[in-house]
C-alpha positions in Angstrom: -133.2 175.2 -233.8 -130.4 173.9 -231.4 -128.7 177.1 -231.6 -131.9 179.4 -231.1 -132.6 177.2 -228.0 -129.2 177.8 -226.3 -129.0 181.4 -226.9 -132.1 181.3 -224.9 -130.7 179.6 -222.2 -127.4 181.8 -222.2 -130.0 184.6 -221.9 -132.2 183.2 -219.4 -128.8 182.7 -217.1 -127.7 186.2 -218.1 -131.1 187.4 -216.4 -130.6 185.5 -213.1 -127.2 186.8 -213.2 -128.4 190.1 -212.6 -130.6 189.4 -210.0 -128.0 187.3 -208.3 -130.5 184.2 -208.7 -129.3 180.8 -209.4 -130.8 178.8 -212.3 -130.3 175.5 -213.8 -131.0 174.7 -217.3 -131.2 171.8 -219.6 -131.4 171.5 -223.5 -133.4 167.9 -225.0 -133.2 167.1 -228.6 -135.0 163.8 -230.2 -137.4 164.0 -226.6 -141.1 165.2 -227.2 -141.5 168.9 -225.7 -144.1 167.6 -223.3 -142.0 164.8 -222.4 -138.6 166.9 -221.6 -140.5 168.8 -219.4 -142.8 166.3 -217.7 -139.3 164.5 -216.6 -137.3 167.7 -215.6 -140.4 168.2 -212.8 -140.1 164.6 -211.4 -135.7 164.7 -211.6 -136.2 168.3 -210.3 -139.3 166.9 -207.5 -139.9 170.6 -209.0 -144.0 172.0 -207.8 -144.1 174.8 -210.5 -143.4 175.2 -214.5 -143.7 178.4 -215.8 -144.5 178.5 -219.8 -144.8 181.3 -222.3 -147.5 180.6 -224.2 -149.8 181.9 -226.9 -153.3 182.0 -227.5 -154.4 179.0 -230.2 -157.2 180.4 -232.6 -160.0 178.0 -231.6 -163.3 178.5 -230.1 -162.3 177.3 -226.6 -158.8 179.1 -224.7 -156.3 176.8 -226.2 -152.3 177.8 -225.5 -151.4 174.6 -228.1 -150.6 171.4 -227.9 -147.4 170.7 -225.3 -149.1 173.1 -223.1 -152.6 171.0 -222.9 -150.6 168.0 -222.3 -148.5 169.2 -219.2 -152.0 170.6 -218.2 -153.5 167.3 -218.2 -150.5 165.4 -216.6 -148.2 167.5 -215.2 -148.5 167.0 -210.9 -147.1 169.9 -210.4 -148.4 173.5 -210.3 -148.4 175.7 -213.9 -148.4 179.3 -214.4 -148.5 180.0 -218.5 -147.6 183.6 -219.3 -148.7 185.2 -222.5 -147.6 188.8 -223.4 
């Protein structure tokens, strides 16, 4: 999983590369999902997390469970993208 999650990031920085854009990332292990993120925003005094996300089977829109919980306390702005 550690592995998966840094070729992510090495792709994510490849991206910005190309766009000349500057982007910082950071890698949590043992830290709940919610939790990494939710501290990143207050280091960061970041306003906005964006998060890919996918529809839940459920009878209401549910994207899963770390994305309710930054809904519900996250003080910053989301946008979650689903393709």
């Amino acid at each position: 999983m550690r592995r998966r999650g840094e070729a992510i990031l090495k792709e994510v920085v490849a991206l910005a590369d190309r766009y000349n854009t500057g982007v910082k990332t950071a890698f949590r292990v043992n830290t709940a999902p919610e939790e990494a993120i939710l501290g990143e925003v207050v280091r960061g005094r970041h306003n906005l997390i964006v998060m890919g996300v996918d529809r839940r089977p459920s009878e209401t829109l549910f994207f899963g469970k770390v994305a309710a919980a930054l809904l519900e306390r996250a003080e910053a702005s989301i946008l979650f993208v689903s393709s």
